[in-house]
C-alpha positions as CSV (number, residue, x, y, z in Angstrom):
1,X,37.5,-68.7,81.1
2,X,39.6,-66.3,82.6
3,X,43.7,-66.5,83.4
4,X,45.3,-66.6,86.5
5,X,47.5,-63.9,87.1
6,X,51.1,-64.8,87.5
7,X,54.0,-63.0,89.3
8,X,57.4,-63.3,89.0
9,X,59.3,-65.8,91.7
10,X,61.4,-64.2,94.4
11,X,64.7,-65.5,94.6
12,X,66.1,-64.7,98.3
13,X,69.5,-64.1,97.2
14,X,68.6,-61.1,94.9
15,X,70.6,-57.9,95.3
16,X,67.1,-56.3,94.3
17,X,65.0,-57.8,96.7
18,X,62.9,-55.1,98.4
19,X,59.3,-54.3,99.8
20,X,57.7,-51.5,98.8
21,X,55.8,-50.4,101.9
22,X,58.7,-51.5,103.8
23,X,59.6,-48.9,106.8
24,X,56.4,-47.0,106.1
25,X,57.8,-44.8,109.8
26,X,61.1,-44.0,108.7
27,X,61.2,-43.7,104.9
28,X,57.9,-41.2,105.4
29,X,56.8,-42.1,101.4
30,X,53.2,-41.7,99.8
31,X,51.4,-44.3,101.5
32,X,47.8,-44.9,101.3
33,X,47.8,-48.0,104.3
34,X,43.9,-47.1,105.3
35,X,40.9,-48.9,102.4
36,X,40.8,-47.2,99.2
37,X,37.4,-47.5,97.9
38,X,36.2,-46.6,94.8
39,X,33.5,-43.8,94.2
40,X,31.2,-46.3,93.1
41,X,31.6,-48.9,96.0
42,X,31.8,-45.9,98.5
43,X,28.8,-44.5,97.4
44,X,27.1,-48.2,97.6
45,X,28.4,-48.5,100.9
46,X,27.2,-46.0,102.1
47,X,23.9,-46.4,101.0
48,X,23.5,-49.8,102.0
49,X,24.3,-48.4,105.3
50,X,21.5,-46.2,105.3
51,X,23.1,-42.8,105.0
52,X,21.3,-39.9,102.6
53,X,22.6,-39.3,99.7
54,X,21.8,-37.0,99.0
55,X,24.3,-35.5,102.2
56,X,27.2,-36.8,100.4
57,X,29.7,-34.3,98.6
58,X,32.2,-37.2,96.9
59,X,35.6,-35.3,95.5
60,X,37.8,-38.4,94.7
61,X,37.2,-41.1,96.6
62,X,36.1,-42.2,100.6
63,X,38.8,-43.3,102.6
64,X,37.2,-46.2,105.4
65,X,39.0,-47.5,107.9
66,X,38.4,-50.6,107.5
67,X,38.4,-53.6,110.5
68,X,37.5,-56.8,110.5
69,X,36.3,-57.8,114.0
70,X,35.8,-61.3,115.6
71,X,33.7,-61.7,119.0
72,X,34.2,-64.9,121.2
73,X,31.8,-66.3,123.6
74,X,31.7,-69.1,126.3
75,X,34.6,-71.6,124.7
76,X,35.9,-69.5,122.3
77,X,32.7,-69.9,120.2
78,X,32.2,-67.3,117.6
79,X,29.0,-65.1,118.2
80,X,27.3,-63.5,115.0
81,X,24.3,-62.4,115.9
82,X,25.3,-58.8,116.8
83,X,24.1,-55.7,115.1
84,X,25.5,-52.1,114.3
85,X,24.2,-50.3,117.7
86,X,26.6,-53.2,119.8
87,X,29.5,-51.8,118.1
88,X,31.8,-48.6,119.8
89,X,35.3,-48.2,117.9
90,X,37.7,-45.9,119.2
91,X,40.9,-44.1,117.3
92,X,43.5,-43.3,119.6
93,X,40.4,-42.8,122.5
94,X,38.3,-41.2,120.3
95,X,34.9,-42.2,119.8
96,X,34.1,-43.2,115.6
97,X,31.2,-43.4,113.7
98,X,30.3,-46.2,112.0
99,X,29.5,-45.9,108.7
100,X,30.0,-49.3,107.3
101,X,28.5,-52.4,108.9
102,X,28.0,-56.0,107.7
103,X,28.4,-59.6,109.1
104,X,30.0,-62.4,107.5
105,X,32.8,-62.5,104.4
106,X,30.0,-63.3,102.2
107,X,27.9,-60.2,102.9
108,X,27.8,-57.2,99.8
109,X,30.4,-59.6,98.5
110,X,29.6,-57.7,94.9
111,X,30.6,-54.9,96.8
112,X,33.2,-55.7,99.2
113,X,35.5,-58.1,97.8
114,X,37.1,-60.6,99.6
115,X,40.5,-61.4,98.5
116,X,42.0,-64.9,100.1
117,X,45.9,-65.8,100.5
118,X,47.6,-69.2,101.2
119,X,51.2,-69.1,102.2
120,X,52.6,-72.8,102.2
121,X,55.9,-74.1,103.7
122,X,57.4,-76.1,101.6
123,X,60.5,-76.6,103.2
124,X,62.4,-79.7,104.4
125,X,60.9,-79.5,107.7
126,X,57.2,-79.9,106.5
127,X,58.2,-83.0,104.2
128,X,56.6,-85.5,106.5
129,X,53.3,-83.7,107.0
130,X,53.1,-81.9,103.8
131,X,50.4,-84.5,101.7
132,X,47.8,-84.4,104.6
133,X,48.1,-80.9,104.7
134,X,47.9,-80.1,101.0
135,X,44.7,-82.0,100.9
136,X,43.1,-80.4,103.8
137,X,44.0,-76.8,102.2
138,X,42.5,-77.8,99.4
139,X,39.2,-79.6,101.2
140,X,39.4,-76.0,103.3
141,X,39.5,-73.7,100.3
142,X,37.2,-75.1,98.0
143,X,34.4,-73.6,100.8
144,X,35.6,-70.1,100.4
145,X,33.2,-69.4,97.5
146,X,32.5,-66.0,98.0
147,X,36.3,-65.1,97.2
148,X,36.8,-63.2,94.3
149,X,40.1,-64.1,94.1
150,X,43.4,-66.7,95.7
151,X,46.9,-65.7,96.1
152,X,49.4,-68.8,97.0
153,X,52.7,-68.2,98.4
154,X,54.5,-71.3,98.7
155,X,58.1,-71.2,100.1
156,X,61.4,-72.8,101.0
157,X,64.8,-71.5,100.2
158,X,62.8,-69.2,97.7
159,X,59.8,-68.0,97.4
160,X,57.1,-68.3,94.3
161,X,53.6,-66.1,94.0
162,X,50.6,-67.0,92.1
163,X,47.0,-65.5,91.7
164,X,44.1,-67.1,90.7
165,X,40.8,-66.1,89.7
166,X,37.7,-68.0,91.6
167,X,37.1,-69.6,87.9
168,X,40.3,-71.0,87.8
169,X,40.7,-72.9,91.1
170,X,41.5,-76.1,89.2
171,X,45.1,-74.4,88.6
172,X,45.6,-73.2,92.1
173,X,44.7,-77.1,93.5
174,X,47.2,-78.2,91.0
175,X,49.4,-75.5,92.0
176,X,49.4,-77.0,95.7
177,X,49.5,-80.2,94.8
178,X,52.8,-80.3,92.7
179,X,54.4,-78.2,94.8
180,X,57.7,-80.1,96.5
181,X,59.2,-80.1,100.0
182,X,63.1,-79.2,100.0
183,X,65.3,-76.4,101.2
184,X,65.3,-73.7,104.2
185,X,62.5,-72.0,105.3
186,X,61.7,-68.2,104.4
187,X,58.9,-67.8,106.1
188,X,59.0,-63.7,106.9
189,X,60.1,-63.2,103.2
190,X,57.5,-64.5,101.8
191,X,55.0,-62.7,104.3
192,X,56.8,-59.6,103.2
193,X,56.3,-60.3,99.2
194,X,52.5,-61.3,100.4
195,X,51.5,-58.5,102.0
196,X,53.3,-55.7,99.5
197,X,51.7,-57.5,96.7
198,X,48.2,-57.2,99.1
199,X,48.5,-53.2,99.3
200,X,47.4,-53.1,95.8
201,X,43.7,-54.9,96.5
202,X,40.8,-53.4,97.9
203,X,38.1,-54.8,100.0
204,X,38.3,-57.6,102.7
205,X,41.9,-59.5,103.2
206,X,42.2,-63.2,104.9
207,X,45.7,-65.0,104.8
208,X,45.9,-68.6,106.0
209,X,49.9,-69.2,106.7
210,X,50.8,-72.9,107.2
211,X,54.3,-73.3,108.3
212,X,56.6,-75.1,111.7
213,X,56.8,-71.2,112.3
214,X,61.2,-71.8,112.1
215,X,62.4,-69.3,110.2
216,X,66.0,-70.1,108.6
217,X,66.4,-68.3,105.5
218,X,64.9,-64.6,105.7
219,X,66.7,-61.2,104.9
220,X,63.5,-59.7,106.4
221,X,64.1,-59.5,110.0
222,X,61.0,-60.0,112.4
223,X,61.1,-56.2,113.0
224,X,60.5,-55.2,109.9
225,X,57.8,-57.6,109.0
226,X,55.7,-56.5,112.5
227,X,56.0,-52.7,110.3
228,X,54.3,-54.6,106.9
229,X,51.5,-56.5,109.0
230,X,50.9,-53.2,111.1
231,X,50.7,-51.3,108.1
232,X,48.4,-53.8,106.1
233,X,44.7,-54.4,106.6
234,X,44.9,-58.5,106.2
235,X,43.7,-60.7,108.7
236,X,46.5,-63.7,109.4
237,X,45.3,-67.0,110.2
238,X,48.7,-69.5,111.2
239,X,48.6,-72.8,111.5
240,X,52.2,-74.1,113.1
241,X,53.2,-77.4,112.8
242,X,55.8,-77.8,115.6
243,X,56.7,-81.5,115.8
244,X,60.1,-81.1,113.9
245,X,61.3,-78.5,116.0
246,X,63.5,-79.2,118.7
247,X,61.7,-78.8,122.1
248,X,64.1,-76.1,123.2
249,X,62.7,-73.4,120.2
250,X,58.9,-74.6,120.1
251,X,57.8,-71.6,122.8
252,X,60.0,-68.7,120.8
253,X,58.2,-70.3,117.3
254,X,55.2,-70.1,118.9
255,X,55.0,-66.8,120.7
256,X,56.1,-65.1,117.4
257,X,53.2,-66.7,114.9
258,X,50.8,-65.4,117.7
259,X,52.1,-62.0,118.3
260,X,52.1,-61.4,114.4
261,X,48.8,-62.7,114.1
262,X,47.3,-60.6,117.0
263,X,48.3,-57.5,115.1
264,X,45.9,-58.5,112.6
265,X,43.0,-59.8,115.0
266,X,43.6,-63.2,113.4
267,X,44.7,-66.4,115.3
268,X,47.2,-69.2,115.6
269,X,46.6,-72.7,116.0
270,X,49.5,-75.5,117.0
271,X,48.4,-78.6,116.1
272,X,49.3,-81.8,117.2
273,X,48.8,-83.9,114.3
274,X,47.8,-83.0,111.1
275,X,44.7,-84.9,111.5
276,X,43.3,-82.3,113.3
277,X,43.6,-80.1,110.4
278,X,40.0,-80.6,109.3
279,X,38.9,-79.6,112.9
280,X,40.9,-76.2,112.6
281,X,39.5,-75.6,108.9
282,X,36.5,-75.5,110.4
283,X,36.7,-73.3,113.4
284,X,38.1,-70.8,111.1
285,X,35.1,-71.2,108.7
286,X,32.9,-70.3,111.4
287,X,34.6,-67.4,112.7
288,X,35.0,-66.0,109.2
289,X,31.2,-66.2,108.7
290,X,30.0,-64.5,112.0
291,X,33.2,-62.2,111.5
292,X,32.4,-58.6,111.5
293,X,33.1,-56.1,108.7
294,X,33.0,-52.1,110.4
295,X,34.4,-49.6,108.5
296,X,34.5,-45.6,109.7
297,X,36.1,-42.6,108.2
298,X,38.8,-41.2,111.3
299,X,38.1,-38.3,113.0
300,X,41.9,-37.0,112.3
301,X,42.4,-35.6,109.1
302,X,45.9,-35.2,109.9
303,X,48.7,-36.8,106.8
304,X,51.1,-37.4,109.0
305,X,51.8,-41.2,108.8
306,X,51.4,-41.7,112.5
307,X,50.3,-44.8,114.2
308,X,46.9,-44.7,115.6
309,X,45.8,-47.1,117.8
310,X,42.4,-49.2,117.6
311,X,39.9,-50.3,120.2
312,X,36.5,-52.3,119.5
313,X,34.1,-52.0,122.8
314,X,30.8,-53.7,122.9
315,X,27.7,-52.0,124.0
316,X,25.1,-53.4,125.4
317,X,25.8,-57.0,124.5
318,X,23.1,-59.9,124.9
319,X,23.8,-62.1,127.6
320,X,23.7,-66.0,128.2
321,X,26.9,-65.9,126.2
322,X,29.3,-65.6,129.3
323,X,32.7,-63.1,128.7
324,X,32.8,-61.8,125.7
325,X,35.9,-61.2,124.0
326,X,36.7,-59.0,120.8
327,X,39.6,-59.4,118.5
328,X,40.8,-57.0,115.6
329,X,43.4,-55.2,114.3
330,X,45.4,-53.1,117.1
331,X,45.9,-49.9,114.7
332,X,46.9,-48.3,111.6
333,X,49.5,-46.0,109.9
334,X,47.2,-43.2,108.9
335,X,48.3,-41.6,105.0
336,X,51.1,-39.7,105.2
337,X,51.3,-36.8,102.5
338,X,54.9,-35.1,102.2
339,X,53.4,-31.3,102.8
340,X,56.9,-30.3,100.4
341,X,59.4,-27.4,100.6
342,X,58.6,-25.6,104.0
């Protein structure tokens, strides 16, 4: 049976407190923010995608852009029956090609891991909804079989990290379970320690962030967590419970959970009662499995750490689906390698 894989608790008030990829524009470091494939899983990739091998000259390693890409139909209902040819993604305007295509988490799943991460407020605020929600996360998770692995945040004053193999999910349930509401809320800190400790894992990332969305703790200012989610490749699903906030800061919460999850192509949901939970779990379900996995290698060979923007266009779509909209990431900081001593 294997372990789970522990990390250290963050205590806010730590002089040493710090994010790795934090600042990625102004601290210009070695940072490798596109997908890091291996030669193996490039080269299966790529074959699966029906490119000769023959053709390909591997040095080190492939580096794919990688996007995850959700397409909404009449009522905001997922459509997954699209193919490669009704895909167009452009780089800064430029046209890409496609070289990696698949549909649903689950798909080349030996391939493409998908890696899953649960941040849960467990602050003072959540205390009167937290048992319902625990057991729907749990309900909700327990689905996601095709994860290779869980990472669960939870968070209050401080802020505690655990990961979990998919054969030990007992010890993540009871990790949730036990877990106690009490002290301020530090909601973009633990975000922060999230998605640095995310950097490090390859393949396909999906966050689910339950939280009223107040943050009261934080040294991480909103600012710089926008530069960590831009930077990262993770897909952020929020769920705000807004009921114990005062009337007055509900539409500042709320505008903030959605603009940092629109950077990802993810998506907030503000329920009104935690019974609806199970209803939410489920709409995300479905757009997960008819959610679209396109990867390309950029055009732009520059280094140079800049921001490129992202657009997915549809080509040729079928109809009887009314508008179609497309969600994904809105960019990238490409690698940026320090050229040295001009």
């Amino acid at each position: 049976m294997s372990t789970s894989r522990q990390t250290a608790t963050h205590c806010i008030g730590n002089s040493n407190y710090s994010f790795r990829y934090l600042g990625l524009r102004r601290a210009r470091t070695v940072t490798m923010v596109r997908m890091k494939w291996s030669l193996a899983a490039a080269a299966a990739i790529l074959l699966a995608a029906s490119l000769q091998a023959q053709d390909l000259l591997f040095t080190s390693r492939i580096d794919l852009v990688q996007l995850g890409v959700t397409v909404e139909g009449r009522g905001g209902t997922p459509l997954g029956d699209l193919t490669r040819e009704h895909f167009e993604v452009y780089e800064d305007g430029e046209l890409q090609e496609i070289r990696y295509f698949a549909q649903g988490l689950a798909a080349d799943a030996e391939i493409v891991p998908t890696h899953l991460g649960v941040l849960f407020d467990t602050s003072g605020s959540m205390e009167r909804d937290a048992r319902f929600a625990k057991t729907a996360a749990i309900k909700f998770l327990n689905t996601l079989t095709y994860a290779e692995d869980m990472t669960v945040v939870d968070f209050d004053t401080e802020v505690r990290v655990g990961r979990y193999d998919r054969d030990d999910f007992p010890r993540l349930v009871e990790r949730i379970r036990s877990s106690r509401t009490s002290g301020q809320t530090a909601l973009y800190d633990a975000l922060g320690v999230y998605l640095d400790g995310a950097f490090e894992q390859d393949g396909r990332k999906v966050l689910l962030l339950y939280t009223d969305g107040a943050d009261t703790r934080s040294r991480t200012s909103l600012s710089d967590l926008s530069d960590l989610v831009k930077a990262s490749d993770v897909t952020i699903y929020a769920i705000g419970f807004q009921e114990q906030l005062p009337s007055s800061v509900r539409p500042l919460e709320r505008m903030r959970l959605q603009q940092l999850t629109a950077l990802t192509g993810g998506r907030s949901y503000f329920p009104n009662r935690v019974e609806d939970l199970d209803e939410i779990y489920e709409q995300i379900a479905a757009e997960l499995d008819a959610r679209y996995s396109i990867g390309y290698v950029s055009t732009n060979p520059r280094m140079d750490g800049s921001w490129r923007e992202l657009e997915v266009k549809l080509r040729n779509p079928p109809s009887g689906h009314g508008r179609l909209r497309v969600r994904t990431r809105e960019g990238y900081f490409a690698l940026y390698l320090d050229p040295g001593p001009q």
